[in-house]
C-alpha positions in Angstrom: 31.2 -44.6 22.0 28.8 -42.4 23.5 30.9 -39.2 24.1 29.2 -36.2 25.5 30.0 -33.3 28.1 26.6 -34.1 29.7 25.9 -36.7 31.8 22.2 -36.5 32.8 19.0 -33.9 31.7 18.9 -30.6 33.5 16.0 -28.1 33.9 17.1 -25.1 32.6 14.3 -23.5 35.0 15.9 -24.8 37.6 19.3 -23.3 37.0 17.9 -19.7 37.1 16.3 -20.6 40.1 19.7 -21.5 41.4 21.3 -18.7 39.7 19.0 -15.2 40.5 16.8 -15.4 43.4 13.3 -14.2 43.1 12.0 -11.2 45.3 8.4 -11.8 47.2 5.9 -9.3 45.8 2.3 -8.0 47.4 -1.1 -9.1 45.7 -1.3 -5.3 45.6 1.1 -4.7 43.3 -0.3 -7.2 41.1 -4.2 -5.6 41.0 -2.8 -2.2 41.2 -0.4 -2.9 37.9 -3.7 -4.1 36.2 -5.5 -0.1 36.5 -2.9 0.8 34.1 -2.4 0.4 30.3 -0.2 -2.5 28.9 3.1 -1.7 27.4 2.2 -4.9 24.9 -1.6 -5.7 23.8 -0.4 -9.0 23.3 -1.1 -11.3 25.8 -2.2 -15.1 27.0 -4.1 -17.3 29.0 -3.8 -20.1 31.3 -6.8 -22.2 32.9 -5.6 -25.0 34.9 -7.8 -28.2 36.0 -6.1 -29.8 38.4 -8.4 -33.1 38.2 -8.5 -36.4 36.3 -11.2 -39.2 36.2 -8.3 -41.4 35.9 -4.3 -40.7 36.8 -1.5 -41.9 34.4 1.3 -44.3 36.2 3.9 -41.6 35.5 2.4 -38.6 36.4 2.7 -36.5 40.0 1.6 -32.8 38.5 -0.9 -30.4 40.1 -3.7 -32.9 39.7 -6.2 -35.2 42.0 -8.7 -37.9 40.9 -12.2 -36.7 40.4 -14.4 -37.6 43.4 -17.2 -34.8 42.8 -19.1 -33.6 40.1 -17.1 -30.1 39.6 -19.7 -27.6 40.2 -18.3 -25.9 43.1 -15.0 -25.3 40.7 -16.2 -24.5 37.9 -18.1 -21.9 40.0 -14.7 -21.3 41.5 -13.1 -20.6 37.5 -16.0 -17.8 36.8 -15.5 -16.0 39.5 -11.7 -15.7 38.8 -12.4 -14.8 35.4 -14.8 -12.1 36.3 -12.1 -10.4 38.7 -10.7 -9.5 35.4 -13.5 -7.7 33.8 -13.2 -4.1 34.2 -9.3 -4.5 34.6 -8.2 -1.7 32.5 -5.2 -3.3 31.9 -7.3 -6.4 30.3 -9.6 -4.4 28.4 -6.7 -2.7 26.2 -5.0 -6.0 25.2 -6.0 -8.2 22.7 -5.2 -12.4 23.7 -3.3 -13.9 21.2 -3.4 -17.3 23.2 -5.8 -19.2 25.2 -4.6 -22.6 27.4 -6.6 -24.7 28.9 -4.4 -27.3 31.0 -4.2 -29.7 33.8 -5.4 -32.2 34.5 -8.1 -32.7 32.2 -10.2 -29.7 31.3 -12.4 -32.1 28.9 -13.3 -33.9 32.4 -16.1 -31.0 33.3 -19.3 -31.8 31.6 -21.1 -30.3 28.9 -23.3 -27.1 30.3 -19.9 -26.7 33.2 -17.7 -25.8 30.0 -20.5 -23.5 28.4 -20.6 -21.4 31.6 -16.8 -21.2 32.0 -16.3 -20.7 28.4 -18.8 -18.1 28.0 -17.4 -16.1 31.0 -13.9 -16.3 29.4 -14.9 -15.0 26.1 -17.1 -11.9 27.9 -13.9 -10.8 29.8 -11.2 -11.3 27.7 -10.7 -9.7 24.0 -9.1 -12.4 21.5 -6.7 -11.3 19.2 -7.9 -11.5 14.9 -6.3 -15.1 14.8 -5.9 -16.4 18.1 -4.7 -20.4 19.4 -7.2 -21.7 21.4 -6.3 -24.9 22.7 -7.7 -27.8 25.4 -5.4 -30.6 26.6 -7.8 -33.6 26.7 -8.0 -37.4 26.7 -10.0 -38.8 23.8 -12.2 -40.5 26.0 -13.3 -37.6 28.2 -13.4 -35.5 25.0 -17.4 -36.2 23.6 -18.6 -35.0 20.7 -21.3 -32.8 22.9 -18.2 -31.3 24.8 -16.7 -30.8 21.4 -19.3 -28.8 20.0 -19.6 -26.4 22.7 -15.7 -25.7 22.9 -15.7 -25.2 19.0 -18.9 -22.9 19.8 -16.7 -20.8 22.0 -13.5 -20.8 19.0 -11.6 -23.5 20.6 -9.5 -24.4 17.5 -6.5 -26.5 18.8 -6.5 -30.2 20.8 -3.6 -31.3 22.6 -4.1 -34.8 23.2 -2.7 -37.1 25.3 -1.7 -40.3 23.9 1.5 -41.5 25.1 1.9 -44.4 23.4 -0.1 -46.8 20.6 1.5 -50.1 22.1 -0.8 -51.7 24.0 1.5 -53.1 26.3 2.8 -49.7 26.5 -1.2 -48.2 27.2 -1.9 -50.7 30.0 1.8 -50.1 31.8 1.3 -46.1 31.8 -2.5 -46.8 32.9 -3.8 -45.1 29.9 -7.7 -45.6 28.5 -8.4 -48.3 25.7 -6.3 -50.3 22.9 -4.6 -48.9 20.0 -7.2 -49.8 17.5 -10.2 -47.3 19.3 -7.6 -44.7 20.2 -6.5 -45.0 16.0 -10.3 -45.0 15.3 -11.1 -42.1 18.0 -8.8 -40.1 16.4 -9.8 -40.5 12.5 -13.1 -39.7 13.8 -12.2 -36.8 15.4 -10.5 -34.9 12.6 -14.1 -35.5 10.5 -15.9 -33.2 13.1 -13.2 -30.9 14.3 -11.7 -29.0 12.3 -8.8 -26.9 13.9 -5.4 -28.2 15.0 -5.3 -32.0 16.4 -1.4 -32.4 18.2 -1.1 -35.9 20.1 1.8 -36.4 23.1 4.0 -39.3 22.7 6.3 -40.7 25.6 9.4 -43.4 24.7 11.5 -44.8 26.7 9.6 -46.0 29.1 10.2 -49.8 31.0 11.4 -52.2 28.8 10.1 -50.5 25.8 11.5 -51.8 22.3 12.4 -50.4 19.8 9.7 -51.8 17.7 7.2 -49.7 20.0 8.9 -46.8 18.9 8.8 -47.4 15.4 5.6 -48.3 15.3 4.4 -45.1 17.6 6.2 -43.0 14.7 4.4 -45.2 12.0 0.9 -45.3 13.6 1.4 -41.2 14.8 2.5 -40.1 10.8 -0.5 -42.5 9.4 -3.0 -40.4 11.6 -1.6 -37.0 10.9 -1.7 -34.8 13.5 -0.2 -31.3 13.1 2.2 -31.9 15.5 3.9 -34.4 18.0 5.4 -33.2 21.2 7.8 -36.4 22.5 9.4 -37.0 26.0 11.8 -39.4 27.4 9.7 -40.6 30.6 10.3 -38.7 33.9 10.0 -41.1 36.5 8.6 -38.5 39.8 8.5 -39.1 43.3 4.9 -40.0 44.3 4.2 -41.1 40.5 2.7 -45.0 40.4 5.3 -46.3 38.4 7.9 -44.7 41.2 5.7 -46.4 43.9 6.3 -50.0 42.1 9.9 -48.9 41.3 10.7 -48.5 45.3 8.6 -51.6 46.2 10.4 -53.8 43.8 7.0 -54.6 41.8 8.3 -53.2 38.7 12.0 -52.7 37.2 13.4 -49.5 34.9 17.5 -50.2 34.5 18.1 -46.9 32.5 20.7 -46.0 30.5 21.7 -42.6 29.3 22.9 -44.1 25.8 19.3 -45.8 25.3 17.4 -43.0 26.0 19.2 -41.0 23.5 19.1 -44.1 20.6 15.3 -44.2 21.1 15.0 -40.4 20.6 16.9 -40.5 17.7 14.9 -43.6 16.5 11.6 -41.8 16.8 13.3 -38.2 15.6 14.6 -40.6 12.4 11.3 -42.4 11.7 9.0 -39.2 12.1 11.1 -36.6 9.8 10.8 -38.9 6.7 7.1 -38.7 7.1 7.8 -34.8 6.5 7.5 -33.5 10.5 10.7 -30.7 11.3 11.8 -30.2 14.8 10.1 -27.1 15.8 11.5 -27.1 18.9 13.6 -29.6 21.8 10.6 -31.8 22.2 8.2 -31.1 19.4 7.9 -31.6 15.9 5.4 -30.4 13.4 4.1 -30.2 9.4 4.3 -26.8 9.5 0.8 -26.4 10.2 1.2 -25.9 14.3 3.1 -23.0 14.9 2.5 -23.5 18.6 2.3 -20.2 19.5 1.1 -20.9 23.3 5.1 -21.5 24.3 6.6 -18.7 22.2 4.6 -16.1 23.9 5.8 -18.1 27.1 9.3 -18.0 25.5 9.3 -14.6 25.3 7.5 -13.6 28.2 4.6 -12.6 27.5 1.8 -11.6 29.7 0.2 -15.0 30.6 -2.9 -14.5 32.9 -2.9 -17.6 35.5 -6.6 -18.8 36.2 -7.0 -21.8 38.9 -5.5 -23.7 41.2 -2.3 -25.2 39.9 -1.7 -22.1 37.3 1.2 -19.7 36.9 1.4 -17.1 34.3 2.7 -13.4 34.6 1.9 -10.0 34.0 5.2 -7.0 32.9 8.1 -8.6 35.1 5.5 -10.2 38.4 5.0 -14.0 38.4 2.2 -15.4 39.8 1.1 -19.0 40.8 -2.1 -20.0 42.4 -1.2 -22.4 44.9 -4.4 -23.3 46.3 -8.1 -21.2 46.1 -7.1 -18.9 48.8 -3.3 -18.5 48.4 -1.4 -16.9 45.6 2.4 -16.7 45.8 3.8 -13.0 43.5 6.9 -12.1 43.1 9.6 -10.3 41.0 11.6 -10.8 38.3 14.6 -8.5 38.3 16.3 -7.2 35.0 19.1 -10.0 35.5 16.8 -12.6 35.8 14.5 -11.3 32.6 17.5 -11.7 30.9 18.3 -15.4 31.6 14.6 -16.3 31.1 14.9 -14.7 27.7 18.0 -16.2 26.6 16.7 -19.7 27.9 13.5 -19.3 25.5 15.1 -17.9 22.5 17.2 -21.0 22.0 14.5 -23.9 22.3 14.2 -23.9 18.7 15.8 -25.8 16.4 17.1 -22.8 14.7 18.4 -19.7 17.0 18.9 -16.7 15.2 22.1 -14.7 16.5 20.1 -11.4 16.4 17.7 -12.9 19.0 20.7 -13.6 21.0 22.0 -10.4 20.8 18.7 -8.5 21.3 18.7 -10.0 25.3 22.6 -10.5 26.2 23.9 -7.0 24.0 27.6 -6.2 24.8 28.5 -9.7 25.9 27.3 -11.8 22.5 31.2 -11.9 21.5 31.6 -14.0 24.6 28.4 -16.2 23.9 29.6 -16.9 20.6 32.8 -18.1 22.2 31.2 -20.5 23.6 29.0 -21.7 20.3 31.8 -21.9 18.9 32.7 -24.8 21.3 29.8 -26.2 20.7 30.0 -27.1 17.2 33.7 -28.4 17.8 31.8 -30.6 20.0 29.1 -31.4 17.2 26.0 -29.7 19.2 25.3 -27.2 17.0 26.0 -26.3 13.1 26.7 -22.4 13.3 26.0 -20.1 10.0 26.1 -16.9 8.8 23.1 -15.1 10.6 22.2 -18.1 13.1 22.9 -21.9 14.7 21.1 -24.9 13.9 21.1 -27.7 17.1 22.7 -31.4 15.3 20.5 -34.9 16.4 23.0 -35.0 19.1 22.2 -31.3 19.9 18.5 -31.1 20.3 19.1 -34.6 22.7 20.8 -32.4 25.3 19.3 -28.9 23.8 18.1 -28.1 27.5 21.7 -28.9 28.9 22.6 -26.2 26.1 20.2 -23.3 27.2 21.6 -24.1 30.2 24.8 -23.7 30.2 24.1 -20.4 27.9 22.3 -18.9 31.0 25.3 -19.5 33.1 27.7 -17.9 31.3 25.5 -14.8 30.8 25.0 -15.2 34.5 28.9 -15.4 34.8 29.3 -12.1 32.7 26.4 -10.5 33.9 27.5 -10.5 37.4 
């Protein structure tokens, strides 16, 4: 019997949105904030490409097909970067992590990258062992485009893959069978040599669960240093929701076979030695991932391009369009619950890191861990909680309701 207190995924973003509401800020602020010196020296990076030369089935993100040849944006990406140049705020930190997302930032060509890549390393000072990482499609991703990211110490690939089934490939829209994606990929790790992590997707219409064995077979045979895995989202505006409304395709879901294929893929991966390194990824210990733990713990993440958000001390950011940018505040409350959310993503939570962002009121958290392993969530221990199978299913229902009851005592 599937027995659970949950009965459908919730963004945990969301529920702080609900719970503490932001306050608008000035673009002063923001400019006048970066004259001064950084509490931190650590710091990130976020470029966002809001273009593909193709669009998955399931996707709606910040994103349009390519109809030009990117000039005038990559242009557009230089310029912002220079902006930061003689920020003294910028000068004084050292950036510990570099994102390039979208989109597809492999989409620009060959002497576009060089001139946006060179700009970014002449402005911003990388820390001794920075992550430097590009989301890409293997066939946008040429070995010519290759070499000049590696020139500039790209040393991560996030790639995404989304399924080996070909049935699977041609439903979600993605590019080419399973046996050049397979061979695209062994070649790839004989000329790159930094981190190679792939994106897998299950439970999408009328897959088997064959096709998510095999995913887990085929993705353990090829290696990569880690897997990030999602249950498809199904967005308004995405194709698949188009043919879902029209009555051209059919997706009867079920809570109960979303969670057996997770665990089926969770099951088959671990025995070819990945650990859960957090809710939706899993790794050989070689990708720390250090791109979300900085966002985890908010870090200063400087947002570059249309469709990015990042942050700098307690303003937010996000660049809605070339013109417009939308600041505002975080207040302590709210620093909090973004904390608290981030800390427990992992598959192990310290209770010192708990303690460290909700202080006098941990006694009351506990409480409620404690509730949680009754309910076979979590496994507490001495110094910290581990989440169960069942556990890291529903972990973002978990950090959830966490945030609410420190919003509850907090008020």
């Amino acid at each position: 019997m599937f027995n659970t207190r949950f009965k459908s995924h919730h963004d945990v973003k969301d529920v702080i949105t609900s719970k503490v509401k932001r306050k608008i800020s000035l673009p002063f602020k923001y400019w006048s904030l970066l004259n001064k010196d950084p509490i931190d020296i650590d710091g990130g990076i976020y470029v966002h490409t809001p273009y593909c030369d193709k669009i998955c089935s399931f996707c709606n993100m910040n994103r349009k097909q390519l109809d030009n040849d990117l000039e005038d944006y990559t242009n557009y990406l230089v310029k912002e970067i220079n902006k930061y140049k003689f920020k003294n705020y910028i000068q004084k930190k050292r950036f510990s992590v570099v994102f390039f997302g979208g989109g597809t930032p492999t989409i620009f060509k060959p002497h576009q990258l060089e001139k946006i890549l060179k700009a970014l390393r002449e402005t911003f000072i990388l820390a001794e062992n920075f992550e430097f990482t590009f989301e890409t499609t293997l066939h946008n991703l040429t070995w010519e485009k290759l070499e000049v990211m590696k020139k500039y110490g790209v040393n991560r690939l996030s790639i995404g893959i989304q399924t080996f089934s070909d049935r699977g490939r041609k439903l979600l829209n993605r590019t080419y069978d399973q046996k050049w994606v397979k061979n695209r990929i062994k070649e790839l790790r004989t000329k790159f040599e930094g981190l190679v992590c792939i994106d897998i997707i299950y439970n999408y219409l009328d897959q088997t669960e064959e096709e998510v064995i095999n995913d887990a077979k085929i993705a353990s045979e090829l290696s990569p240093d880690s897997i990030s895995f999602y249950s498809l989202m199904i967005h308004e505006g995405s194709k698949i929701s188009k043919d879902l409304n029209t009555g051209e395709k059919t997706f009867d879901y079920h809570l109960e076979r979303d969670r057996k294929l997770h665990d089926i893929f969770l099951n088959n991966i671990e025995k070819e030695g990945y650990n859960i390194l957090e809710h939706t990824k899993v790794s050989k210990g070689t990708d720390s991932y250090s791109y979300i733990k900085n966002v985890h713990q908010l870090k200063d993440l400087i947002p570059i391009g249309v469709g990015a958000g990042g942050r700098v001390s307690n303003i937010e950011m996000f660049n809605l369009n070339k013109i417009v940018t939308f600041y505002a505040t975080d207040s302590p409350l709210s620093t909090k619950l973004k904390k608290l959310s981030g800390a427990t993503q992992y598959e192990f939570v310290s209770y010192e890191s708990i303690k460290n962002i909700v202080g006098d009121h941990f006694d009351e958290i506990f409480k409620l861990l404690k509730d949680l392993e009754k309910e076979e969530y979590i496994i507490l221990f001495d110094d910290k909680y581990q989440y169960t199978r069942k556990g890291t299913f529903w972990g973002n229902n978990i950090s959830a309701i966490l945030v609410e009851k420190l919003f509850e005592l907090e008020k």
